[in-house]
N, C-alpha and C positions, 0 to 999 in steps of 0.2 A: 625592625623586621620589614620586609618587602613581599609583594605578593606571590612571585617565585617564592618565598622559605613554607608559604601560607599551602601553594599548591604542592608543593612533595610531602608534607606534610599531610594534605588531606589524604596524599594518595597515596603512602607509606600505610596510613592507619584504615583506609581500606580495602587495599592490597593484603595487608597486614605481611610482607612483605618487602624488603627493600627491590631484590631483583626486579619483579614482577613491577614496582612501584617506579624503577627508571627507566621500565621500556615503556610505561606508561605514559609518562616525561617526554620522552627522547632524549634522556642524557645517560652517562655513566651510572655504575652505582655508586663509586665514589663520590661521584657531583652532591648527589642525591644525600649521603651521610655529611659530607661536612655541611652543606646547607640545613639541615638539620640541628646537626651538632651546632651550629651559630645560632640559631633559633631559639635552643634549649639554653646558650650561655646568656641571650639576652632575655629570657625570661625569666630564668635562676632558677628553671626545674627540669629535669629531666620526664621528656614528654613520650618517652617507650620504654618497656622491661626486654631488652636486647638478650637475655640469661637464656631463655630458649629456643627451640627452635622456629615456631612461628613470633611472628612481632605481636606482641600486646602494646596499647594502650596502659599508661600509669592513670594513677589519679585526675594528677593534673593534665596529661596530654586527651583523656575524658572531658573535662571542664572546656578543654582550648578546640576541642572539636568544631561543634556546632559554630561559634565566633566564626573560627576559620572559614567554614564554609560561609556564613554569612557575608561576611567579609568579600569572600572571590565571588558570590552572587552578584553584592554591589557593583562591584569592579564591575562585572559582564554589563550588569545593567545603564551605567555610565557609557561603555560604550554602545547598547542598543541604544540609549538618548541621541548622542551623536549622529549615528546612522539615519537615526528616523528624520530630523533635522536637514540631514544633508543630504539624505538619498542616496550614501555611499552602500552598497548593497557587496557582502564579499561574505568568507565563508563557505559551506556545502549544503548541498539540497539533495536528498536521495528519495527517489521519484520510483512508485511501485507501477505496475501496469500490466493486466490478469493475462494468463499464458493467449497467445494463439492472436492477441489484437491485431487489426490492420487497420486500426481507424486514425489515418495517418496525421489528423490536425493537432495531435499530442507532439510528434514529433516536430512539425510545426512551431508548437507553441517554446518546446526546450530550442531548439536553434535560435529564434526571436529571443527570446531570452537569455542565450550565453553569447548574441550578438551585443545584447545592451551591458549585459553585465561580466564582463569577462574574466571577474575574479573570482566569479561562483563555481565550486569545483561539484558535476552535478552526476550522480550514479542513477542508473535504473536498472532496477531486477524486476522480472517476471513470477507469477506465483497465483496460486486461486485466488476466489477476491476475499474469499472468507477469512484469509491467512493477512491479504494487504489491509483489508480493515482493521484486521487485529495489530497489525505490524504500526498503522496511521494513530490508534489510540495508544498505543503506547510509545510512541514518540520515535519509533524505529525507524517508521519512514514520516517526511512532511506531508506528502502527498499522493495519493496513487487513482489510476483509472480502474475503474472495479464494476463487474456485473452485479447485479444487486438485487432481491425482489420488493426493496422499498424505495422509495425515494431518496428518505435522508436516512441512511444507516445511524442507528443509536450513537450520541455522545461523536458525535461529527458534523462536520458542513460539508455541504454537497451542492453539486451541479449536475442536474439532468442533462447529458448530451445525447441520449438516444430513450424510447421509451415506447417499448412495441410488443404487441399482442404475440403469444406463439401460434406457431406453424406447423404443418406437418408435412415432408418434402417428399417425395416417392420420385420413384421413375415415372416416366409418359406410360398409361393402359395401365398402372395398379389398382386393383380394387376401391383404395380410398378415394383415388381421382374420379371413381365414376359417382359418388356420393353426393345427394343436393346438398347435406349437410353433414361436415366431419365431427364428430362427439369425440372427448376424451377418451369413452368406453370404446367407440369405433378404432382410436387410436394404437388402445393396448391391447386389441385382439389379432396386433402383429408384433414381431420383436423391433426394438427399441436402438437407435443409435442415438446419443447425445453426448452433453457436457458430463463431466467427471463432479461426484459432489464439491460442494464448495461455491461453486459459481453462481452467478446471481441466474442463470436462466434452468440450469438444473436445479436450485430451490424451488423455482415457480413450479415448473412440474410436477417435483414431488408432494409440493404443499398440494397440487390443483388433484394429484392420485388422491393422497390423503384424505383429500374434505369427501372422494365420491369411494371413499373404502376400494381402492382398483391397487393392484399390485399390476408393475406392469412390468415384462422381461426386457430388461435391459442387456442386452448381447452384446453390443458392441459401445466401446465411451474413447473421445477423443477430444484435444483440446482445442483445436482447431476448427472452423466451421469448415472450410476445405475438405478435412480430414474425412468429416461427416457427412460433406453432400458428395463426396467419391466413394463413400461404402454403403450409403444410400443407393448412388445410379450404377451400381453393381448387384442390386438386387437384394444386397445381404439384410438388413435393415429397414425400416419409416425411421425419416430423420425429425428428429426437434430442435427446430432451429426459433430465431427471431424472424420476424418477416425480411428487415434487411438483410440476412446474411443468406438466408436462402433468394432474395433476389438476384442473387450474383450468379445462381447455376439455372437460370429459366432455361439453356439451351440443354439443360441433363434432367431436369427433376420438373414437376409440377407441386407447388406448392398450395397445400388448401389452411386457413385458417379455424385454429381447433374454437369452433362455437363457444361451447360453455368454459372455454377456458378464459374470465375476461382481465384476471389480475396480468400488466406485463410484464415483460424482461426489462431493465432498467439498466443502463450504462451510465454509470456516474462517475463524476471524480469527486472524491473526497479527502477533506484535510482537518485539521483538527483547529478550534478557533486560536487564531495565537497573534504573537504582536509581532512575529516574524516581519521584518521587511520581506524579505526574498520570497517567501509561500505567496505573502499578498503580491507580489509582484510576477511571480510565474503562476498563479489564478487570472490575474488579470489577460497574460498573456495567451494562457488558454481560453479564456471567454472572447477573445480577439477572434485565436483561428478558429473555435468551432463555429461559431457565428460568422465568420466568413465563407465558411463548407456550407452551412443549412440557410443562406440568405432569408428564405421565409419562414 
């Protein structure tokens, strides 16, 4: 037997399927039965009940399960030995990164990194960060850059690359701007534009309503900070933004700092601990550029 008979094999009897088992493959479905059929003659047991319509598992193709897979684990792990050794880095990395980002030393970091390593086939999707965290612990994605309201998001590693108190942005002459001090309660006795749930800075808010029993009208939510500080200097809205994001419209908005709000909004990248070459080597390349962007 060879580890191709080992993998259609696994994936026949998880499939349970032959079709569905050789697109899985990339071969035929024929490929796929006679390697099989060779499998079961050098074993001297027929290892599926083919009689109906889905594929079962016989007895013996039960018993030869778990082996199998063990088996192709070893194999993979052979070659991560190899890699780790040699530095040879290939494969795929699919990279998450929360809607509306413009924090451009991510991009950065993936160029630098498919500079050095050019066999790495590497995807990024957009998505809340509540969804990319979820997606990072279960192995969906390696990595992603994600708003946060903790530091290190549960059963992850993490990189602090931004960590700032909220804001509240208004046009030039609004009420809140004439304020020596802006309260949370000062905040929600206007309507509301911010982040969509999910994101690490629309938690912090809601946690920071929560603790002072404030229900606050949220009229307007957008995923962009742009989005927010132009429906903001149109009057519609009090933005909640981070301090740096509303830094970016001082020639449309005035931004005051909500006092008792002291928990921050958190931009982190997070990955899941692993023996990944490539994760550890596109972290590293992140910790490059964003510590090249913030020198102090």
């Amino acid at each position: 037997m060879d580890l191709r008979q080992l993998e259609y094999f696994v994936a026949v009897a998880e499939e349970r399927n032959f079709t569905r088992a050789a697109e899985r493959v990339h071969i035929s479905q024929s490929g796929v039965s006679a390697q099989i059929r060779r499998l079961e003659r050098e074993l001297g047991a027929d290892l599926f009940d083919r009689s109906a319509r889905t594929v079962t598992l016989t007895v013996a193709g039960k018993a030869a399960l778990d082996p199998a897979r063990a088996a192709l684990a070893a194999a993979g792990a052979v070659g991560q030995a190899v890699t780790e050794v040699t530095g040879l880095i290939r494969g795929r990395l699919a990279v998450g990164m929360v809607v509306g980002c413009t924090i451009t030393p991510l991009f950065d970091a993936l160029a630098a990194f498919h500079r050095a390593h050019p066999g790495v086939e590497i995807s990024l999707t957009e998505d809340n960060s509540d969804r990319l965290a979820e997606e990072v612990r279960a192995g969906a994605l390696d990595l992603a850059l994600v708003g946060t309201a903790t530091a290190v998001p549960p059963a992850l590693e993490a990189m602090t690359i931004i960590s700032e108190r909220l804001v509240v942005a208004i046009p030039h002459g609004h009420p809140l701007a004439e304020l020596p001090r802006v309260t949370l309660r000062d905040v929600v006795a206007h309507p509301i534009v911010c982040m969509p749930p999910g994101t690490g800075l629309r938690t912090v808010f809601d946690d920071a309503c929560a603790a002072q029993g404030l229900q606050p009208a949220i009229a307007l939510q957008a995923g962009a900070a742009e989005a927010i500080a132009h429906l903001a200097a149109r009057g519609l809205a009090a933005a909640v933004l981070s301090d740096s994001m509303a830094a970016s419209y001082r020639d449309l908005l005035t931004a005051r700092v909500i006092d008792d709000v002291e928990a921050p909004a958190v931009l982190a990248l997070v990955w899941r601990s692993t023996h990944s070459p490539a994760v550890r080597e596109l972290v590293g390349h992140c910790r490059g550029a964003f510590t090249a962007r913030d020198p102090g």
